[in-house]
C-alpha positions in Angstrom: 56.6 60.1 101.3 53.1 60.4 103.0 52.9 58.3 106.2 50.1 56.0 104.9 52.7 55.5 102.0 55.8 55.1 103.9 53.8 52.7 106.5 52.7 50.3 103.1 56.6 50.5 101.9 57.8 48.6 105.4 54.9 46.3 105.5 56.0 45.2 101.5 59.5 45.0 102.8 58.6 42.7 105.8 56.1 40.3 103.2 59.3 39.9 100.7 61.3 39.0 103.6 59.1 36.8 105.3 59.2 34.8 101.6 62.8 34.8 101.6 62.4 33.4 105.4 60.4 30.9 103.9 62.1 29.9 100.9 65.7 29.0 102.0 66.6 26.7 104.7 69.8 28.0 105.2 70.5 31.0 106.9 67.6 31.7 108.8 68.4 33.9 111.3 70.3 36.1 108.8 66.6 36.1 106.9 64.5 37.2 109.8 67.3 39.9 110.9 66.7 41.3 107.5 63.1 41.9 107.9 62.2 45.7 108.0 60.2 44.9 110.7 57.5 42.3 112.6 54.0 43.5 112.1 52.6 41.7 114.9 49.0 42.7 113.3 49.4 40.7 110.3 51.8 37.8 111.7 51.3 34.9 114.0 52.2 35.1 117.3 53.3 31.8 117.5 56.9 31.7 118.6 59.5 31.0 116.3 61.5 29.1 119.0 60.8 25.5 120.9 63.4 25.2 123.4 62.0 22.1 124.9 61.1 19.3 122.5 61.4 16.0 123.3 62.1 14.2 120.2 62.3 10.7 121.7 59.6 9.6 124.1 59.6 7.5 127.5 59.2 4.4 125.8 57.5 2.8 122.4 58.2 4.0 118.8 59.0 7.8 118.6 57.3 9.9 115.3 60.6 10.0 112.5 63.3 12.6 113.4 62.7 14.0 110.1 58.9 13.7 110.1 59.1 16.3 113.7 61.5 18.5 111.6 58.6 18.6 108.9 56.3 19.5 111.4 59.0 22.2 112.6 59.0 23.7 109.3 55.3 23.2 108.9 54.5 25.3 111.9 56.9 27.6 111.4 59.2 26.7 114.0 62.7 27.4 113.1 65.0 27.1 116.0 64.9 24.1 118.5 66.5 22.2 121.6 66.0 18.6 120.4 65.8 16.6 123.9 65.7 12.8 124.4 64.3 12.4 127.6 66.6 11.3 130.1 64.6 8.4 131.7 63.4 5.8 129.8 60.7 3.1 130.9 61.8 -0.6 130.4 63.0 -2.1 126.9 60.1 -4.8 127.7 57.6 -2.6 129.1 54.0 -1.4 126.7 54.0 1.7 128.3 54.7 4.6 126.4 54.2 7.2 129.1 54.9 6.7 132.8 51.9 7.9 134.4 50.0 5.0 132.3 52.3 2.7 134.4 52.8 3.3 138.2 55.4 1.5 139.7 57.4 0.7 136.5 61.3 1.8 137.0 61.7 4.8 134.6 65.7 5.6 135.3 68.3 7.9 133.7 69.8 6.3 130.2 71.7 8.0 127.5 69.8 5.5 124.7 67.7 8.7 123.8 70.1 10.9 123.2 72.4 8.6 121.2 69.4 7.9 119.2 68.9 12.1 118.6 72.4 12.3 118.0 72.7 9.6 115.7 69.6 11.0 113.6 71.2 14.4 113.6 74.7 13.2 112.2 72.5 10.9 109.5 70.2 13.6 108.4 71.8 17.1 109.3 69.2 19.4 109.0 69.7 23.2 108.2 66.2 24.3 108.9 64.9 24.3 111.5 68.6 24.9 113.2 68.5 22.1 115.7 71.0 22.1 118.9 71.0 18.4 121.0 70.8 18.4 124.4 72.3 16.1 127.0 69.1 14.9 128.6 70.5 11.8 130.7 72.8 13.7 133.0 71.5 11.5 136.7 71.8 14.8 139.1 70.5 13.0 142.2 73.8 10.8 141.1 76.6 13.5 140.0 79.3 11.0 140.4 78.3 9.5 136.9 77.8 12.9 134.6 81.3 13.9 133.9 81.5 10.3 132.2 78.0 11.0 130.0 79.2 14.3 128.9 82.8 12.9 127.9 80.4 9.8 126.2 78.7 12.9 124.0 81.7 14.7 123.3 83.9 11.3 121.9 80.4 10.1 119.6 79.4 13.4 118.7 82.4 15.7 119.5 80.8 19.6 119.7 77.3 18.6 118.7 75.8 18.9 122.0 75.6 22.3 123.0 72.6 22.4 125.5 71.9 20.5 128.8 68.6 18.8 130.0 65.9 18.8 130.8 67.0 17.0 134.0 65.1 16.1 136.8 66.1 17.6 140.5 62.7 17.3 141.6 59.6 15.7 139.5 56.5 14.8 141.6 54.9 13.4 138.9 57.8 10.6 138.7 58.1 9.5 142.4 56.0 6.6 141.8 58.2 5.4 138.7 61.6 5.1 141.4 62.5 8.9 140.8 65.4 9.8 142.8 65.2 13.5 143.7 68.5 15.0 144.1 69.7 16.4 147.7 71.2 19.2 148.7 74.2 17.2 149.1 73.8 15.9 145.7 73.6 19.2 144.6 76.7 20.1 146.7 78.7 17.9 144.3 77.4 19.1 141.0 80.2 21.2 140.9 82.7 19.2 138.6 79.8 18.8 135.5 78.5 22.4 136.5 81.9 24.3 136.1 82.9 22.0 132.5 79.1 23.3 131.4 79.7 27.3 132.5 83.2 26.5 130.8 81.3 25.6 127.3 78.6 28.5 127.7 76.8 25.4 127.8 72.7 26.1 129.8 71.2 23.9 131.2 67.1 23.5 131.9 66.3 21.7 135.1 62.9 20.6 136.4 62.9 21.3 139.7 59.1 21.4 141.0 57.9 24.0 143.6 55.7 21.5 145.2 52.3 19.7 145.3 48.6 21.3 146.1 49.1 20.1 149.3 52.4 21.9 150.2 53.3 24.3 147.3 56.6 25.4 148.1 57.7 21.8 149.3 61.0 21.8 147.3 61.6 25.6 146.7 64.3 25.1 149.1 66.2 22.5 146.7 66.2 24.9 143.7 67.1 27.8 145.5 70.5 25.8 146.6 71.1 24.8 143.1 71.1 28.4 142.0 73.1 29.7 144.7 76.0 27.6 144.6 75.7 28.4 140.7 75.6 31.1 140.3 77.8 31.6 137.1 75.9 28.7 135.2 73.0 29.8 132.6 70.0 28.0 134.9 66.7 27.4 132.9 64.0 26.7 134.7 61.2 24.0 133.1 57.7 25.1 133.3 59.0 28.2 136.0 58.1 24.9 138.6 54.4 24.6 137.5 53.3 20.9 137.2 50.1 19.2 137.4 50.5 18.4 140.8 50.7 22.0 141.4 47.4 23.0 140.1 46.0 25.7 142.7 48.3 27.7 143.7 48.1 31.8 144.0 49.5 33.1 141.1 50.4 36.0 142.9 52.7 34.0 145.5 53.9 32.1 142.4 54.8 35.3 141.0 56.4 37.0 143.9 58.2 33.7 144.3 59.5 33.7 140.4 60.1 37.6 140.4 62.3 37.0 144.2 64.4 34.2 141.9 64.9 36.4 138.9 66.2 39.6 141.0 69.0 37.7 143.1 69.8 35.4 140.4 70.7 37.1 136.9 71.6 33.8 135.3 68.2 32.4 135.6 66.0 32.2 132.8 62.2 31.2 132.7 61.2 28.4 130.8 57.4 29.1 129.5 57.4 25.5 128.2 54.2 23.0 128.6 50.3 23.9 128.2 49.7 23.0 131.7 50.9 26.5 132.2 47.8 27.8 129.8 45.6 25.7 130.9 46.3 25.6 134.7 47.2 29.2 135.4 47.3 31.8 132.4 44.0 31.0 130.8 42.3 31.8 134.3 40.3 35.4 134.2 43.0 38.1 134.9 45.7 35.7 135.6 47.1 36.2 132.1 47.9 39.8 133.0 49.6 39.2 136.0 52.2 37.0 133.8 51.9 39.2 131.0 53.3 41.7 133.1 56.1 39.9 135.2 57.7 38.8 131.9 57.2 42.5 130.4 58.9 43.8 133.9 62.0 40.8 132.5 61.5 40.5 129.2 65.3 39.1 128.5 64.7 36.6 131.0 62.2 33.8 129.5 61.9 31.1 126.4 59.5 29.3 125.0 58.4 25.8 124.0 55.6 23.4 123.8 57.1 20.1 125.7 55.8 18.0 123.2 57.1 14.3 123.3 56.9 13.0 120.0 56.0 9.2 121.0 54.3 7.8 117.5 50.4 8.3 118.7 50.6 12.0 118.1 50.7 13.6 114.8 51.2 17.0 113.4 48.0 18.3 114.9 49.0 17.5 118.4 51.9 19.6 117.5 50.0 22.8 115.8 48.0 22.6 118.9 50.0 22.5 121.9 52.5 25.8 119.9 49.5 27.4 119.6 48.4 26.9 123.2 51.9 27.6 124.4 52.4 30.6 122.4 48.8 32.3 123.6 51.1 34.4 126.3 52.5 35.8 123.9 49.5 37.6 122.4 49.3 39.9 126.3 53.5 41.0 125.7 54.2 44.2 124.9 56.7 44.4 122.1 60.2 44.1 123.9 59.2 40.7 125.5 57.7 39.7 122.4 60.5 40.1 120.3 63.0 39.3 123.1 61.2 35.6 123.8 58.4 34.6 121.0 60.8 36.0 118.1 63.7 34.3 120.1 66.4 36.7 120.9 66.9 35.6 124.8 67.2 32.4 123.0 70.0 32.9 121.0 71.7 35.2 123.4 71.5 31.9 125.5 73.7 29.8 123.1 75.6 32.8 121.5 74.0 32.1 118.1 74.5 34.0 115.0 71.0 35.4 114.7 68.9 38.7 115.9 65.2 38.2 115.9 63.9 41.6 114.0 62.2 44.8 115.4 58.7 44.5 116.3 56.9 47.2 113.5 55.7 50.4 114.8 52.0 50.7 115.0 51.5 54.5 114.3 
């Protein structure tokens, strides 16, 4: 067979497969490990995995669980962390987001995740392949998590199979009564930490780098957390980019993130949020930089949008912040791509029966 030939045979191959993908909701990792190949010239580059999508907002009606999985299957999306989030902002309270409301209590409660749970146990989904994470777990108070994990594991034994996104340090939240764990808190995470190594269980902690003003402020904090823990698969929201981190040199951030990786081979990158596009990669020849640190690691990142599905958002808001998200991935070179857009770090991370397929030769 001619090369032009033979290159037309694989590209048919991957189009049937990508119709089977599309066609059966069950089974989908076996459906894209059976693709010939991912022509990344004809495909999207959106990633096929959200690892950090908050189904349940900080207060007010939340979009339909089943209305986000529609959107999920919409997009394209097909594997997915479904988190509460952890603090909620009062029963009584009109806020639906806690910057609108400074100075409003927004404190640790498991009412989120009992809500994902129950929706999951109502509607069990098949596609997209959903895992629930324990979101409420009160780090800056360890004493309490051991009882909310053995809460999840008597209402929904062996359903929750990913921890976080919890809070050791959010900047943004100080005004709302955050309580930013210590090191001595951290010092006592031990019990919950070695039941969640136990289960192969990761966990994705926000743990801020610092402000404008002092942008390494709370380094210090994280880098305890992932020494003493050193066995425990450590994801790390937003690789400690915020808002309130808006200006710093990407090369320090990067020498900074690159420092973590090397002495820490648990840790994984979490490429979640568009503040990352919008703050830092989107900047002239900053995308390169990153493009390039997560080439040098390319088993060592996920992705995700961060979405928070409160009911004023709609499917749009959720085509646009995967596509925002996902623009990295357009400057990886093939490894990290498949490794992190097509999801295999991600389902290396919970042991998942799925491979994401090889990225199509281009000559």
């Amino acid at each position: 067979m001619s090369l032009p030939l033979r290159k037309l045979a694989v590209l048919a191959t991957a189009a049937l497969a990508a119709i089977a993908v599309a066609a059966s909701p069950a089974g989908v990792g076996h459906a894209l490990a059976e693709e010939a190949c991912f022509d990344r010239t004809t495909r999207p580059y959106t990633s096929v995995v959200d690892s950090h999508l908050h189904f349940r907002p900080f207060g007010g009606k939340a979009i339909p669980f089943d209305e986000v999985n529609e959107y999920l299957r919409k997009s394209g999306v097909r594997y997915v962390n479904v988190f509460g989030i952890g603090q909620k902002l009062p029963a009584g309270s009109d806020c639906t987001y806690y910057l609108d409301c400074p100075g409003t209590p927004v404190l640790p409660s498991v009412k989120n995740d009992i809500v994902n749970g129950e929706s999951y146990a109502e509607s069990k989904p098949t596609d997209p392949h959903l895992t629930l994470s324990m979101t409420s777990l009160d780090v800056a108070n360890p004493e309490t998590v051991p009882g909310d994990i053995a809460l999840y594991d008597k209402e929904f034994p062996g359903l929750f199979r990913w921890a976080g996104e919890v809070n050791l340090i959010k900047v943004a939240l100080l005004p709302n009564h955050h309580d930013p764990a210590t090191l001595e808190d951290i010092r006592h995470w031990a019990p919950f930490m070695r039941e969640l190594e136990k289960r192969g269980i990761p966990i994705t902690i926000h743990a801020d780098l610092g402000t404008d003003a002092e942008p390494t402020k709370y380094l210090y904090l994280f880098r305890e957390a992932l020494t003493r823990y050193p066995r425990n698969k450590i994801v790390w929201a937003h690789m400690g980019l915020s808002k309130e981190l808006s200006t710093m040199d990407p090369a320090r951030h990067i020498s900074i993130v690159r420092q973590l990786l090397d002495r820490h081979p648990n840790l994984t990158l979490d490429l979640s949020w568009r503040v990352l596009e919008d703050q830092y990669f989107s900047k002239p020849g900053v995308r390169e930089q990153y493009a390039a640190l997560l080439d040098a690691h390319p088993t060592r990142a996920i992705p995700g949008t961060d979405f928070v599905a409160s009911r004023n958002k709609d499917y749009a808001v959720y085509k646009e912040e995967l596509e925002v998200t996902s623009r990295i991935n357009k400057s990886l070179g093939d490894e990290a791509f498949r490794d992190i857009a097509l999801g295999e770090n991600y389902f290396r991370l919970l042991r998942l029966n799925a491979t994401a397929p090889e990225i199509c030769a281009t000559n």
